[in-house]
C-alpha positions in Angstrom: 176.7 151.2 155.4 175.5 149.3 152.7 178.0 149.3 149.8 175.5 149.4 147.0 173.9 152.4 148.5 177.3 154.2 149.5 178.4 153.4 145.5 175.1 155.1 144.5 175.8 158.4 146.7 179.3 158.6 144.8 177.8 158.7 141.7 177.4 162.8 141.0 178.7 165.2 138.3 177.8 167.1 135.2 176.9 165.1 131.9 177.0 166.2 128.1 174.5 164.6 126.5 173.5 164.3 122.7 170.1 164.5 122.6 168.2 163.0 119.6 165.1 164.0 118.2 161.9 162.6 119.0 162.6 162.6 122.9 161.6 164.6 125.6 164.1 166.3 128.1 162.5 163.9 130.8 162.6 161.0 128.8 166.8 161.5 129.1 166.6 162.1 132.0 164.5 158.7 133.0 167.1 157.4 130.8 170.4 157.9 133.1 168.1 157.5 136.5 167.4 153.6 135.4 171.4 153.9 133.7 173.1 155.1 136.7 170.1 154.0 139.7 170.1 157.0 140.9 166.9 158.9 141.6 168.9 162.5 141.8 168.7 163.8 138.2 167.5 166.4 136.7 168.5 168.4 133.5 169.4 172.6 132.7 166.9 173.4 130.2 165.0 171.9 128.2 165.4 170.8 124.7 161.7 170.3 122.6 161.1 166.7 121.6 161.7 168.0 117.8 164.7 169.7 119.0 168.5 168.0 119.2 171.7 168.9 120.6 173.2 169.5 123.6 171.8 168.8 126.9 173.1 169.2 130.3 172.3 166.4 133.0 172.5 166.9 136.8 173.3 163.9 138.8 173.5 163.6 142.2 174.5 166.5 144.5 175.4 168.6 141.4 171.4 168.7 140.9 171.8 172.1 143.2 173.7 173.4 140.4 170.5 174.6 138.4 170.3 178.0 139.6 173.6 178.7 138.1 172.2 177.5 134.1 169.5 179.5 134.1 171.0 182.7 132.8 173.6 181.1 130.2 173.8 182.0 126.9 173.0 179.4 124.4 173.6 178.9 120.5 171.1 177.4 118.5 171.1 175.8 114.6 167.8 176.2 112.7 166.1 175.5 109.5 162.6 176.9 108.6 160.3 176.8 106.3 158.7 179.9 104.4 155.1 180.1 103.4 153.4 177.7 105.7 152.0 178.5 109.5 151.3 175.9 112.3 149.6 175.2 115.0 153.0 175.1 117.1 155.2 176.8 115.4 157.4 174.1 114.1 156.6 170.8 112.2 154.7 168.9 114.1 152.0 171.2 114.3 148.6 171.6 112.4 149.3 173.3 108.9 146.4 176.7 109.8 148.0 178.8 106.7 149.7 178.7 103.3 151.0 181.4 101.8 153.3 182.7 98.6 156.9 183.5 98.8 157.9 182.9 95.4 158.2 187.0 95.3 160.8 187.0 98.3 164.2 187.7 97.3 167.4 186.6 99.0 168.5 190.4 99.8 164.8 190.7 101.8 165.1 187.7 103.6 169.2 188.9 104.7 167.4 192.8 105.5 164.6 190.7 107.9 167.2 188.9 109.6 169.4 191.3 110.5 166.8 193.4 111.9 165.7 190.7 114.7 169.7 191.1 116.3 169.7 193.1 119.2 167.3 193.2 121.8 163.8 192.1 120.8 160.7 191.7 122.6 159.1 188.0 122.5 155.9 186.9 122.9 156.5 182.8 124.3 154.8 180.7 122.6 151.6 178.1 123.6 153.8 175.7 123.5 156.2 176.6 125.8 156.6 175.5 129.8 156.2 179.0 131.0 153.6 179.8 133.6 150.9 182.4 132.8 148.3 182.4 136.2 150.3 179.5 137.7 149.5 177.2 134.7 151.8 176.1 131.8 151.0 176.9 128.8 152.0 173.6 127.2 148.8 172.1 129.0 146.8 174.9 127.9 147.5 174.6 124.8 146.9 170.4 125.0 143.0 171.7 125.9 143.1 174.0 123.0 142.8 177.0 124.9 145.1 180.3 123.9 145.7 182.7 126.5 147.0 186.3 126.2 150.6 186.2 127.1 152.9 188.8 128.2 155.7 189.6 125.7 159.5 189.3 127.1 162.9 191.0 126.3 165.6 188.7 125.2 168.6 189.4 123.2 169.6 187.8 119.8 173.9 188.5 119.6 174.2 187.0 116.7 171.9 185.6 113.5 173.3 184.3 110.6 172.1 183.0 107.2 174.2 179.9 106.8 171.8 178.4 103.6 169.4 179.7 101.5 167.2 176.9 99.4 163.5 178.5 99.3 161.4 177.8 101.1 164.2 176.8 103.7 166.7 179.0 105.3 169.0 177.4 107.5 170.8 179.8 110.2 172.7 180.0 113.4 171.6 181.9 116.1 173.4 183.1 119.6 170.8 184.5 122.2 169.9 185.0 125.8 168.1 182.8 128.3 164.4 182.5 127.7 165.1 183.1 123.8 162.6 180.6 121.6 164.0 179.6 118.0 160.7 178.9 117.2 158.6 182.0 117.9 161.7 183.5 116.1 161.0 181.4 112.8 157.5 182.8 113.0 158.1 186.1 113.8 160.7 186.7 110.7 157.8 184.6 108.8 155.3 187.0 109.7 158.2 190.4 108.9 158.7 188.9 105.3 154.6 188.7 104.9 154.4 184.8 104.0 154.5 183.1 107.4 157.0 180.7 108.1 157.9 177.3 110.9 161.0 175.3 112.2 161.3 171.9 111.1 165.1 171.8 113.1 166.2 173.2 116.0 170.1 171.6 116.9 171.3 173.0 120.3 175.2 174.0 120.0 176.1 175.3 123.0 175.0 176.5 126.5 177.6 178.6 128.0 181.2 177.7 127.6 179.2 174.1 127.2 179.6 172.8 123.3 177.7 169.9 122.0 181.2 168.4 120.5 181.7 167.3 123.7 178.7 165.9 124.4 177.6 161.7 124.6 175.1 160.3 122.4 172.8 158.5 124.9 173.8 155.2 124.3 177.7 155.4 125.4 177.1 157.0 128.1 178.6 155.6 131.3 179.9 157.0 134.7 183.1 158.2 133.2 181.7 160.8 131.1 180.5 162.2 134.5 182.4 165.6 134.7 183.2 167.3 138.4 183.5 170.6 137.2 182.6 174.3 138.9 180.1 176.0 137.2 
């Protein structure tokens, strides 16, 4: 056998990686294909372009791993905004609505919060990669069309106001698969009466997985390549 190609079917394991902003899941995962030339990669949920943090990278035979991600628990940082609506819930979106929030108080915006812990019912967003009729809704939403979308039980564990600065509010948030940070921004927006977005989503964890121990994309190498059991 070929050497080359028997050193490329060695190359397996878990990765941590640091996502930065203004990338796509797939674009890091293109990243450690052409890194590591290996065509078997894949990633454990997806991380917005907006979004950082951690990111989970299946290479080789640990790509049949996947099923076992899908019903971690994962933490999230966020910041957002009061008295503005997008088109996409976050900041890269259309501005559709301003509103005033000058008459919010701290003590509301700490009742509001509290009152999304537990389970909740969610509504995914247009933006998301779920399927509705075997379409995403990501390239639905791309054409401009809005579809009615079924809404979803997850459950928030924990949210909690780190920083108030109006019209930002910056908080952590521990939830269950299928949880989005920002239809959760938009639904407190739309509980305190003045609408609200995310401008910063920071994945922490997923699982017993932290971001501290994750690569930034540009040290990674084969050694960071953990064979662990999931």
């Amino acid at each position: 056998m070929n050497m080359t190609k028997l050193a490329k079917n060695n190359i397996e394991g878990l990765l941590l990686v640091s996502k930065p902003g203004n990338m796509t899941s797939h674009d890091i995962v293109d990243f450690v294909r052409n890194k590591f030339k290996i065509r078997r990669v894949g990633h454990a949920g997806t991380l917005d372009p907006l979004a950082e943090g951690l990111l989970i990278v299946l290479v080789g035979k640990y790509t049949k791993l996947f099923p076992k991600f899908v019903n971690f628990d994962k933490e999230y940082l966020g910041v957002l905004k009061l008295g503005e609506v997008t088109t996409t819930g976050d900041c890269e979106g259309q501005l559709v609505k301003q509103e005033d929030y000058s008459y919010i108080t701290e003590s509301r915006i700490r009742e509001v919060f509290s009152s999304f812990e537990g389970e909740i019912e969610q509504v995914p967003p247009m933006v998301s990669a779920v399927r509705v009729g075997g379409k995403r809704l990501y390239s639905l939403a791309r054409k401009g069309i809005t579809i009615a979308r079924p809404a979803r039980r997850v459950n928030i564990y924990s949210l909690n106001i780190l920083n108030i600065n109006l019209p930002f509010v910056e908080f952590c948030v521990r939830c269950s698969k299928g949880t989005y940070v920002r239809k959760l921004a938009e639904d407190i927006g739309e509980r305190l009466g003045c609408g609200a977005h995310i401008i910063k989503i920071k994945r922490l964890s997923i699982g017993r997985f932290k971001l501290e121990d994750a690569v930034k994309l540009d040290d990674i190498d084969e050694s960071h390549l953990q064979k662990t059991t999931i």
